[in-house]
C-alpha positions in Angstrom: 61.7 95.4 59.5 58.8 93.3 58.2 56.1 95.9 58.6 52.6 94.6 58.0 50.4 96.2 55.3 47.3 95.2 53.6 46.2 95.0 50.1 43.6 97.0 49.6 40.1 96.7 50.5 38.6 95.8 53.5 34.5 95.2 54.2 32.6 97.8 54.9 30.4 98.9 57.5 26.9 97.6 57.6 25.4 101.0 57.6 27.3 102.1 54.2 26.9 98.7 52.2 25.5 95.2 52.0 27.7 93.5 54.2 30.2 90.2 52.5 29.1 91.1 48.9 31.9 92.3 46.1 30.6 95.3 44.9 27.9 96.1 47.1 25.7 99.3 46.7 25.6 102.4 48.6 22.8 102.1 51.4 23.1 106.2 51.6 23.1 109.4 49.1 23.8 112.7 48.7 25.3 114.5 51.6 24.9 111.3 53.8 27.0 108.8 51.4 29.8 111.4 51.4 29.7 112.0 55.3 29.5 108.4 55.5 32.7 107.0 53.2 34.6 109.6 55.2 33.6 108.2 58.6 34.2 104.3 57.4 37.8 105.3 56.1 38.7 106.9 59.3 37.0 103.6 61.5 38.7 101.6 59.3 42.0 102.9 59.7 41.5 102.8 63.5 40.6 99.2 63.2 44.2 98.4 61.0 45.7 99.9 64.0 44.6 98.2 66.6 44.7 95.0 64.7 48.6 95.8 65.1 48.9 97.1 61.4 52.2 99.2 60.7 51.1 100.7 57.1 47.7 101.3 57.2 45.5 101.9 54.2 41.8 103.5 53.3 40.0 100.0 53.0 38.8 101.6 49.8 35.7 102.5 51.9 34.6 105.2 49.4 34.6 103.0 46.3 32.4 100.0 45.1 34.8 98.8 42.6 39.0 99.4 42.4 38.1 100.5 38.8 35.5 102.3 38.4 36.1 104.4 41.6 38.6 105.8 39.9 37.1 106.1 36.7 34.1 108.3 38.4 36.2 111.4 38.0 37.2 110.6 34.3 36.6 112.7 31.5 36.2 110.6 28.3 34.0 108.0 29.1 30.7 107.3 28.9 29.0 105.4 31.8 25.7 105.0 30.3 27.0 103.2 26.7 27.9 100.0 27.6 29.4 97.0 25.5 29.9 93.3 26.0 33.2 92.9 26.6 35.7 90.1 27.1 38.4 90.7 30.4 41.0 89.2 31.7 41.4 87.9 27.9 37.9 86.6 27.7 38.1 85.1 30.9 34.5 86.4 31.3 32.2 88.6 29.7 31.3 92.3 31.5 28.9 95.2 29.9 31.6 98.0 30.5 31.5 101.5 29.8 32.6 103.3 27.1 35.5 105.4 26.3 34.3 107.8 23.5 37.0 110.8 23.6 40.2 111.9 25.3 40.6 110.0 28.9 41.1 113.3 31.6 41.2 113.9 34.9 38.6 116.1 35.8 39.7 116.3 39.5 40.6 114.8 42.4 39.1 111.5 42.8 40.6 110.2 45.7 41.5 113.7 47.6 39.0 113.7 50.0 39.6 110.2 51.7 43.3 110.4 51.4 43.4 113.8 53.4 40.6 112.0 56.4 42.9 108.9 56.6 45.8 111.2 57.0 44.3 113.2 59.7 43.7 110.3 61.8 46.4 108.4 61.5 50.4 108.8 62.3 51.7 105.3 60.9 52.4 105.4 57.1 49.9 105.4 54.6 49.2 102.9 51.9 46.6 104.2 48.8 45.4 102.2 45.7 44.9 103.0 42.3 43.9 100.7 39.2 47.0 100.1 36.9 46.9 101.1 33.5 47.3 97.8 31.8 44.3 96.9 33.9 41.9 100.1 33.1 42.2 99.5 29.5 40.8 95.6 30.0 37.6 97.0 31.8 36.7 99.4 29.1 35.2 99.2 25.7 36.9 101.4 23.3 35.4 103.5 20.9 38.2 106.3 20.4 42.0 105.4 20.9 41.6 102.2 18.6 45.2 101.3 20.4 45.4 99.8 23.9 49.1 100.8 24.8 47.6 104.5 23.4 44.6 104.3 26.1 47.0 103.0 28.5 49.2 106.0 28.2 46.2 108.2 28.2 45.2 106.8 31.6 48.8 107.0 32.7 48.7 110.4 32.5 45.3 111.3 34.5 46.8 108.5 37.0 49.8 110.2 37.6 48.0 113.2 38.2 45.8 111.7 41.0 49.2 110.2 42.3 51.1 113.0 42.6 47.6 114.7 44.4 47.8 112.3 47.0 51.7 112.5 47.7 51.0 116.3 48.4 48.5 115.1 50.8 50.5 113.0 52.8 50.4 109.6 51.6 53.6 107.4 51.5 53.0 104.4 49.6 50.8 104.3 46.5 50.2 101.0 45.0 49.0 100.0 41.5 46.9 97.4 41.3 47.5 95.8 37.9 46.2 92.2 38.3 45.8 91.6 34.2 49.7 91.8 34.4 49.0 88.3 35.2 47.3 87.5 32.0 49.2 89.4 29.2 52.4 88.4 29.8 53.9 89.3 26.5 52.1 92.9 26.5 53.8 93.8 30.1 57.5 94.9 28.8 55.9 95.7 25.8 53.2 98.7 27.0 52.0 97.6 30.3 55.4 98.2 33.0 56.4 101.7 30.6 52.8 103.0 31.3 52.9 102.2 34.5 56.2 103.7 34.8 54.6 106.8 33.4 52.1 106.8 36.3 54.8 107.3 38.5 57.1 109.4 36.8 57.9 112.9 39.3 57.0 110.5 42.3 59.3 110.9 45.0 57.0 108.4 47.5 56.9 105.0 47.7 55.3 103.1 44.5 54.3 99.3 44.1 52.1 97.5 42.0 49.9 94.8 43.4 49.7 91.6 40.8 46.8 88.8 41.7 45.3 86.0 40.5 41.5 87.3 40.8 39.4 86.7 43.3 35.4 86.7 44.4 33.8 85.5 41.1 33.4 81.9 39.5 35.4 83.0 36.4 38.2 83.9 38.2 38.2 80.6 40.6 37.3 78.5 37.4 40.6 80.2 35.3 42.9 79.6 38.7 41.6 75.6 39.0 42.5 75.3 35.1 46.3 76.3 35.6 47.7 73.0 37.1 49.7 72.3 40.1 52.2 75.4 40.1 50.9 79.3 39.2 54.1 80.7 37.3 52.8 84.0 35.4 55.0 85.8 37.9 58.1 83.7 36.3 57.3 85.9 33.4 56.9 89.3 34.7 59.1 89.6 37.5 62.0 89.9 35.8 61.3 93.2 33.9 59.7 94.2 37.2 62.9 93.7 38.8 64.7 95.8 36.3 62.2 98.7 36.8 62.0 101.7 39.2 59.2 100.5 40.7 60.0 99.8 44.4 57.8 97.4 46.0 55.8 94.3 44.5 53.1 92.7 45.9 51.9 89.1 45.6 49.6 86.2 46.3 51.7 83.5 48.8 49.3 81.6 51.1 47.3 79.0 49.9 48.1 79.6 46.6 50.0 77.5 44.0 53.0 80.1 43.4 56.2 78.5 43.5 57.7 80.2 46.6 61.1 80.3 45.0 59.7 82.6 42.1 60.1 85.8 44.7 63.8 85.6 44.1 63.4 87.0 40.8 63.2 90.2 42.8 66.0 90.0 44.4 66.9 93.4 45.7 62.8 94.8 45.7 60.4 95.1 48.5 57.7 92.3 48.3 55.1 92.4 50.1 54.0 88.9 50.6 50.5 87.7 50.8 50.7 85.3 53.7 46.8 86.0 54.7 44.4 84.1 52.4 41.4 86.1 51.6 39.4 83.5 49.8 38.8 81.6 53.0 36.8 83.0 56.0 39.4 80.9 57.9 41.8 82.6 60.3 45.0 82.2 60.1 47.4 81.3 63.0 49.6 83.7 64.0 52.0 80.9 63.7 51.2 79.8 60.2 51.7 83.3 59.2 55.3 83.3 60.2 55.6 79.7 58.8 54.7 81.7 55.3 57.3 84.3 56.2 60.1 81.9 57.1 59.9 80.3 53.7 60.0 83.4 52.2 62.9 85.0 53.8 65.1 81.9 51.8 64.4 84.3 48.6 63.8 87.7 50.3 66.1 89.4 52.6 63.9 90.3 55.6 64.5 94.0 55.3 63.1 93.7 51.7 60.0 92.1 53.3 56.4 93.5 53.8 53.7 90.5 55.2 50.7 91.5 53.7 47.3 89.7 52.2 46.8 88.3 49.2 44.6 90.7 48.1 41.3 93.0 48.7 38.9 91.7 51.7 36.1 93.7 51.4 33.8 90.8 50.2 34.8 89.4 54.6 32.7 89.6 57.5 34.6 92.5 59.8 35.2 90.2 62.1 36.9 87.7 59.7 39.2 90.4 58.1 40.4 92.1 61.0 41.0 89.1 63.2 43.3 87.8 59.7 44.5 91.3 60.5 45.8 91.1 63.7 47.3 87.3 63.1 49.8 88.8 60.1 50.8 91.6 62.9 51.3 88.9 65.7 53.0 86.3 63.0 55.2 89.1 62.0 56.1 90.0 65.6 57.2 86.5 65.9 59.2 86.5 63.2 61.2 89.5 64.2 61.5 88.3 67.7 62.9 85.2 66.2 65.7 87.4 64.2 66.2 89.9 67.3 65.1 93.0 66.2 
């Protein structure tokens, strides 16, 4: 019961990338970079663990971006036309790649990590992948002419990758699929049946992660422009609900979601965000479990996963693993507190 996860990423190590920048560049190549992204997923996972983590992730140590890492092994696109594109519904403007034919898998993306992070660790094991709905918003498009057609395209290579790291060991794998928070109206429409697709043949744990954006201006500039209560989720979560996805994760701690709203879920896993990461603050193990108490009026507490907000990797180590090791001690306090 309430067994601590993370979001996704989490900083890397100063030999492999510019430390507390989004998106950094490699600082290796060749033989090196690989040897290297193997050896910061495995440190990593050591450091979830003894931060007191109970699902522990790959940090995303082996990717620069939660797109475009998987897009590296896609067929279908072309990395070197780039177009001006509006995301996040013109939130901003991005010069994204191309997809110019068929989108295909043309092998494992994510194998290689997954199977290091599963050799070195017995606790359960979280892995990331972009969301359809999400994919399609960070690509020009120059062949499908149809978003929900792209998304299924992408569906398809993801469920691939998916069911790849299943037979590798991996028990939870999450879809990150922040833009559900900005086309609302498109989500029962094409965006939850392609991600359903993703899944489909999954017999692990699936969730999809749903954010508000983080690390740039245009995304703190959107969230300051939305009033005193965020309430996308009011929208979504209700189809979620009625969806075989299993688990749901979402933004709680200094945020301006409604707690109440997680009661749309009733009778889904959430894993809350009750760690900020848009502040190099550390929370309390205390205030965590003040973020899990409110929760638990709208969540039973075997339904409950404390969690972050979102990726970290943008923290100092020290920052992001001492936030770490608060959820696991606020957690512990909570089930103390219920006797378990």
């Amino acid at each position: 019961m309430l067994e601590t996860t993370l979001a996704g990423s989490l900083p890397k190590p100063i030999w492999l990338a510019e430390p507390e920048r989004l998106w950094a560049p490699w600082k290796l190549e060749g033989e090196a970079l690989a040897v290297g992204k193997l050896d910061a997923t495995i440190l990593a996972i050591k450091r979830q663990e003894d931060a007191g983590l109970d699902i522990v992730g790959d940090g995303e140590q082996a990717r620069v971006h939660f797109v475009h890492g998987f897009l590296a092994n896609v067929g279908g696109i072309d990395f070197e036309l780039k177009k001006s594109i509006g995301i996040r519904n013109d939130r901003y403007k991005a010069d994204c790649p191309t997809v110019v034919g068929p989108i295909r898998r043309k092998g494992s993306v994510h194998g290689a990590e997954a199977t290091a992070a599963r050799a070195h660790t017995t606790r359960k094991l979280k892995f990331t992948l972009p969301g359809p709905m999400t994919l399609v918003d960070t690509l020009a498009d120059e062949h499908y002419g149809n978003r929900a057609d792209m998304a299924f395209a992408f569906a398809e290579a993801l469920n691939e990758e998916a069911k790849e790291l299943e037979a590798l060991g991996v028990d939870i794998i999450q879809f990150d699929e922040p833009a559900w928070n900005v086309y609302m109206s498109l989500v029962p429409e094409w965006g939850l049946p392609a991600l359903e697709r993703a899944k489909q043949g999954l017999k692990c744990v699936t969730a999809v992660h749903i954010c508000y954006g983080y690390g740039i201006k245009a995304n703190n500039d959107w969230k300051a422009s939305l009033g005193l209560e965020w309430r996308q989720y009011e929208d979504t979560l209700p189809h979620i609900a009625k969806s075989s996805i299993d688990q749901v994760s979402l933004e709680c701690r200094n945020s301006k979601v409604p707690i109440e709203l997680i009661g749309l879920l009733r009778g889904k896993d959430v894993m809350l965000g009750a760690i900020d990461v848009a502040s190099d603050d550390v929370e309390t193990p205390e205030e965590v479990a003040a973020t899990l108490r409110a929760a638990m009026a709208y969540v039973d507490p075997e339904h409950l996963f404390p969690s972050t907000n979102c990726g970290m990797a943008p923290m100092s180590i020290e920052v992001a693993y001492g936030k770490l090791a608060s959820l696991a001690e606020g957690a512990a306090i909570v089930r103390k507190e219920l006797g378990v």
